[in-house]
C-alpha positions as CSV (number, residue, x, y, z in Angstrom):
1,X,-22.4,-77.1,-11.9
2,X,-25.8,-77.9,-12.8
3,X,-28.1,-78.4,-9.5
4,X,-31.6,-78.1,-9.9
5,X,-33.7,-77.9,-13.4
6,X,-37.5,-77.0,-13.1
7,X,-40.7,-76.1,-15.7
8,X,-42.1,-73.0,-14.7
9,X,-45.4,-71.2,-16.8
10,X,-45.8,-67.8,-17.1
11,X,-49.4,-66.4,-17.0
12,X,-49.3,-63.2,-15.7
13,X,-52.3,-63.3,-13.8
14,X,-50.6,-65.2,-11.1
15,X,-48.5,-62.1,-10.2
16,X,-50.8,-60.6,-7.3
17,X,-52.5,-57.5,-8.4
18,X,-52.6,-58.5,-12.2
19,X,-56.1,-60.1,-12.5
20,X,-57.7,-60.7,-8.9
21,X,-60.2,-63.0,-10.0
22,X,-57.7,-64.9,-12.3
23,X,-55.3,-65.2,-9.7
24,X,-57.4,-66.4,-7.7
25,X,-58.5,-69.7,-10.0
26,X,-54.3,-70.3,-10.3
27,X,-54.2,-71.8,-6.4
28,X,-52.6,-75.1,-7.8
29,X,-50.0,-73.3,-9.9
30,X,-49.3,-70.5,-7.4
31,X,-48.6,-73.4,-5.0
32,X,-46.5,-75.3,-7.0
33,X,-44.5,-72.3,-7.7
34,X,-43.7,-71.3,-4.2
35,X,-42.8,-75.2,-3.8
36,X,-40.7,-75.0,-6.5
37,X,-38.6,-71.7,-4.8
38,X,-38.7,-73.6,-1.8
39,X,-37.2,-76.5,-3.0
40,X,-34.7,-74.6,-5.6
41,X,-33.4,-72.9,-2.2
42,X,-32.1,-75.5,-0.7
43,X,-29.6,-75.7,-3.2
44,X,-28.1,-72.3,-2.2
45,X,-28.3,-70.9,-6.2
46,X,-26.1,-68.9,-7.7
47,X,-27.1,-68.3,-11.1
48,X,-30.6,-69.0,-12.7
49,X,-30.5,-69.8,-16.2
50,X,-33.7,-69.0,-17.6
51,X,-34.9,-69.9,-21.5
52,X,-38.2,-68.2,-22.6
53,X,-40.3,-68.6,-25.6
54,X,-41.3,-64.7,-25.4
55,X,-37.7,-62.8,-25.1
56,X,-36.3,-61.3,-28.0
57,X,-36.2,-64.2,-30.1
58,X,-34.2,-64.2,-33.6
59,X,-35.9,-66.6,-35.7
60,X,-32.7,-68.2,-36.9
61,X,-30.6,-67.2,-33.8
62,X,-30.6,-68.0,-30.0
63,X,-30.1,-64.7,-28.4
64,X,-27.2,-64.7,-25.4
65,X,-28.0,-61.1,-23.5
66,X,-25.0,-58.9,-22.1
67,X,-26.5,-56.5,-20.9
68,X,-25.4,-56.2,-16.9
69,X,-28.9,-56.3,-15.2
70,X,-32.3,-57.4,-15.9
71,X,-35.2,-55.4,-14.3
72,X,-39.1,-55.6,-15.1
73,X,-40.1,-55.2,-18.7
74,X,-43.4,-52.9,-19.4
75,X,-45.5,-55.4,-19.7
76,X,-45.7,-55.7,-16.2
77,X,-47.3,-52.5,-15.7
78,X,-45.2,-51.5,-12.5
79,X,-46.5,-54.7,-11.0
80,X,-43.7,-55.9,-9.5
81,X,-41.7,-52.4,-9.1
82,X,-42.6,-52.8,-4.9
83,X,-40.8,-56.1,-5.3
84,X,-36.8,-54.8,-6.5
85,X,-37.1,-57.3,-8.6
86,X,-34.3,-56.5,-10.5
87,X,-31.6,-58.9,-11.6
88,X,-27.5,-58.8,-12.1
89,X,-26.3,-60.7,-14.7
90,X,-23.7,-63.6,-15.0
91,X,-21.4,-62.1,-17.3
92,X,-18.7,-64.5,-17.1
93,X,-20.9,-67.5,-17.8
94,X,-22.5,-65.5,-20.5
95,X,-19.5,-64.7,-22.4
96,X,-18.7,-68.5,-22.2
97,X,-22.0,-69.4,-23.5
98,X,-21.2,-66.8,-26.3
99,X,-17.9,-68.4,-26.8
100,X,-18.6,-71.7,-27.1
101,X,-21.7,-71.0,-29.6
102,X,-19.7,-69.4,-31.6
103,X,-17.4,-72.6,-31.4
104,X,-19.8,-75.1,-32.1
105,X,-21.0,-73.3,-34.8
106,X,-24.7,-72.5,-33.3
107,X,-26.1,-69.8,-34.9
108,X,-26.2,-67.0,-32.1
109,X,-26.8,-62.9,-31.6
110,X,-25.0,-61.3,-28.7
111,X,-27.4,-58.7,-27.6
112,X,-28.2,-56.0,-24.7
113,X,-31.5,-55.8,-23.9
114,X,-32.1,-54.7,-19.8
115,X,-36.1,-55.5,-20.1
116,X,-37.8,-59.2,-18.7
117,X,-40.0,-60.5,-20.7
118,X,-43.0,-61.7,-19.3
119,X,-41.9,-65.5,-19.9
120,X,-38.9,-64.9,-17.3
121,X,-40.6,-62.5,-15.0
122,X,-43.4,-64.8,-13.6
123,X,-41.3,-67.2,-12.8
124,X,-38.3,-65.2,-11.5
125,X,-40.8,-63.3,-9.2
126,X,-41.8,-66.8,-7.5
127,X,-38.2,-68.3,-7.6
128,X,-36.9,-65.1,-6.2
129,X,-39.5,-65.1,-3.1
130,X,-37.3,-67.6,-1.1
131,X,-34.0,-66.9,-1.8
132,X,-32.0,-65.7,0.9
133,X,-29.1,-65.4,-1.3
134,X,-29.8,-63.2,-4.6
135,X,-29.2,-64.9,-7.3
136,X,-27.7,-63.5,-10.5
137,X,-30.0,-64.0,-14.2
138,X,-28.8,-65.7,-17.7
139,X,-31.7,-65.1,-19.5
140,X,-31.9,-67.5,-23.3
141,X,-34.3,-67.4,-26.0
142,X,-35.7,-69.9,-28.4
143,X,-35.8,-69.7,-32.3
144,X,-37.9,-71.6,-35.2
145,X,-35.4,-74.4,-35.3
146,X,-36.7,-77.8,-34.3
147,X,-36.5,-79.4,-31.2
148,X,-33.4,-81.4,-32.3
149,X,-31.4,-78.3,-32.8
150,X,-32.9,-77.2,-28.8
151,X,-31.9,-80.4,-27.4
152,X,-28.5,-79.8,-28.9
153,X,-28.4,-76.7,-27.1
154,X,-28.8,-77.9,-24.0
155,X,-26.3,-80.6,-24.6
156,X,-23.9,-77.6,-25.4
157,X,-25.0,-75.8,-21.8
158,X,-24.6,-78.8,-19.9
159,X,-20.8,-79.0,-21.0
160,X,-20.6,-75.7,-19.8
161,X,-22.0,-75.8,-16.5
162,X,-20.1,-78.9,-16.0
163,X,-17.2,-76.3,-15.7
164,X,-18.5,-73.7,-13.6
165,X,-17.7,-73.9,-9.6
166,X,-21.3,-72.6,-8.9
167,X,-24.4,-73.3,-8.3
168,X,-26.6,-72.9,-11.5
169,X,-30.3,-73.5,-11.5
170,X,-32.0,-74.3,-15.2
171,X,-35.7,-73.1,-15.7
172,X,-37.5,-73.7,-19.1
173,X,-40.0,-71.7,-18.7
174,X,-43.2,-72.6,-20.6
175,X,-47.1,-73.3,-20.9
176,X,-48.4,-76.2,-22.9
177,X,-51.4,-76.3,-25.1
178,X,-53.1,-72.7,-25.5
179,X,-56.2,-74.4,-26.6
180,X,-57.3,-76.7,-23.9
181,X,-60.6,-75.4,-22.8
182,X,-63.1,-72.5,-24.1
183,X,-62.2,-70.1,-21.6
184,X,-59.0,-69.5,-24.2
185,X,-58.4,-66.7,-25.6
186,X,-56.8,-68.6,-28.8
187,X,-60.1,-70.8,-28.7
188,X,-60.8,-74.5,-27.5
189,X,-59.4,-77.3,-29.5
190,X,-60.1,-80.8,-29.3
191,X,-56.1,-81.9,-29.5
192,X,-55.2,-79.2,-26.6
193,X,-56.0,-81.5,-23.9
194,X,-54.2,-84.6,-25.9
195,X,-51.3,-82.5,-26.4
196,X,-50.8,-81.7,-23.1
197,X,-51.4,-85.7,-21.8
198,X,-48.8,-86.2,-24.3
199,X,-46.1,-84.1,-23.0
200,X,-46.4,-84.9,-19.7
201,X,-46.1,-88.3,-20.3
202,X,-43.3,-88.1,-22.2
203,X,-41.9,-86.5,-19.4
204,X,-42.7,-88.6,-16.8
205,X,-41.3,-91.5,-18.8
206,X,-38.6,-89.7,-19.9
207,X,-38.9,-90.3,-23.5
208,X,-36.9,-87.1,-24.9
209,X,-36.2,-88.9,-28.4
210,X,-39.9,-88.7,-28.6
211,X,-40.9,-85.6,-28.7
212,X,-38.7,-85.2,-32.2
213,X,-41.4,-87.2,-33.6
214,X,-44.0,-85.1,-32.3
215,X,-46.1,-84.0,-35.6
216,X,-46.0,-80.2,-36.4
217,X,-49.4,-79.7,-36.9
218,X,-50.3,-81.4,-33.8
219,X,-48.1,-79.2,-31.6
220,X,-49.3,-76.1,-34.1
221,X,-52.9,-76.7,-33.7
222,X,-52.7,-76.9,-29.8
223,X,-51.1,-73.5,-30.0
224,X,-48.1,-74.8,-27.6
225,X,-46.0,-72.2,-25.6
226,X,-42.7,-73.1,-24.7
227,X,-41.9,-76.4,-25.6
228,X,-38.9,-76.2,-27.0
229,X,-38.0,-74.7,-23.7
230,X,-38.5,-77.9,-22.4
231,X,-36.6,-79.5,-25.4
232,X,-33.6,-77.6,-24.5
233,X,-33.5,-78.5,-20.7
234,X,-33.8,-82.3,-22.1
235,X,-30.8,-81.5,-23.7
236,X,-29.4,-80.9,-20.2
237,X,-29.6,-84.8,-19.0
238,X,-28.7,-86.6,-22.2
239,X,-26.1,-88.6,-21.0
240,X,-27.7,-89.9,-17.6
241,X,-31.1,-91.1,-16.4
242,X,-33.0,-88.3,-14.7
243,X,-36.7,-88.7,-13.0
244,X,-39.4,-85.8,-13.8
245,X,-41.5,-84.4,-10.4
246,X,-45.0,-82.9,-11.6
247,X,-46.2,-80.6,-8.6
248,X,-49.4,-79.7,-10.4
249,X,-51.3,-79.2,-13.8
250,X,-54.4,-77.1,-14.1
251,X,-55.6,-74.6,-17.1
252,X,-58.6,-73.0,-15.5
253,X,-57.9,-70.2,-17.7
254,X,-57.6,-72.2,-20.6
255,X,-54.0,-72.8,-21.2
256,X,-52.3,-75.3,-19.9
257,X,-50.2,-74.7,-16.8
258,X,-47.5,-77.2,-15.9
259,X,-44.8,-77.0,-13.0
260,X,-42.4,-80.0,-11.7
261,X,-38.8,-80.5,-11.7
262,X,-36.2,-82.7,-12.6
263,X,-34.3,-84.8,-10.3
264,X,-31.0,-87.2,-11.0
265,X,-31.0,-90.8,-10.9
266,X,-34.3,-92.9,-11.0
């Protein structure tokens, strides 16, 4: 069953030995994030779910991985290779989230692929640093559908995790607006720091049905990253009320760096 669902962003400079001097302007995320493992642990997880904007994304497909462990992709640069962090997957609740796509008629890709992107590694390396118990990896993907079609998906999951005796831990893994300041490296927009007011309070007030009416070129000209990760795990509560815990927001770097968690009931 479904027992803890969290937003976790992925800047690689907050994996130690990246970027020393931008890990060391990442203290509130780099916080939050060990809060977050420390928090997800008391839950005693058994599988982490993870959905990233920067797997091997189809554009017309979500992508549901066999492949029967995960281990650090080269983008990390042998960063983490000290760490083991290296990752079994699920297979039985992969081949039911295969399944059932291809029963609903969601446009899916089975694939192998033994890499982590950088969208699942950051966070996996922080969630993984408390665990007492390893936990096994289902990682996801997005596509260029629309957020209805996400939220959809994450309807679908919950169903399935409804009917899985285990502990199972959601993460959408995602960064907001890629243009909030002019220390970005897409450049400093005027709507980055809107869009990123905007989400936040959406989530807070838990207005999922609003962010289908978010406009296009709002969410294109802030450069988002992930936020149809955060669509999906929406997706996750739509049939009960469900309260969203910021633990911090900062984008010294220029992007916009959100972590919190949801929790049931109000």
């Amino acid at each position: 069953m479904l027992n803890f669902t969290a937003i976790c962003p992925h800047p690689m400079s907050a994996i130690p030995g990246a970027d020393k001097f931008a890990f060391s302007r990442l203290k509130k995320t780099i916080q939050a994030m060990e809060k977050l493992s420390q928090e997800m642990e008391k839950f005693q997880i058994e599988t982490v779910v993870i959905v990233s904007p920067h797997g091997p994304m189809r554009y017309d497909k979500f992508t549901v991985n066999f492949e029967e462990s995960f281990q650090e992709s080269s983008f990390g640069a042998g960063l983490l290779r000290d760490e083991n962090l290296i990752f079994k997957n699920n297979s039985n609740l992969t081949r039911i989230i295969a399944k059932e796509f291809r029963k609903r008629y969601l446009p899916s890709e089975n694939i192998r692929e033994n890499f982590l992107d950088y969208g699942s590694l950051v966070p996996l390396y922080y969630l993984n640093k408390n665990s007492k118990n390893k936990f096994r990896v289902v990682p996801l993907t997005i596509t260029a559908f629309d957020f209805k079609m996400h939220y959809e998906v994450g309807k679908v999951l919950r169903e399935i995790f409804d009917q899985i005796e285990e502990n199972i831990a959601f993460i959408a893994s995602a960064d907001l607006s890629q243009r909030v300041t002019e220390a970005s490296p897409a450049g400093f927009s005027p709507y980055g720091a809107k869009f990123d007011r905007t989400v936040i309070d959406l989530l807070k007030e838990n207005q999922a049905e609003k962010f289908f009416k978010l406009n296009p070129d709002f969410c294109q000209e802030a450069a988002e990253c992930g936020l149809r990760s955060i669509v999906m795990a929406l997706g996750l509560f739509a049939q009960e009320k469900v309260s969203f815990i910021p633990f911090s927001y900062e984008s010294p770097l220029g992007t916009g760096h959100l972590v919190g968690r949801w929790k049931f009931g109000k």
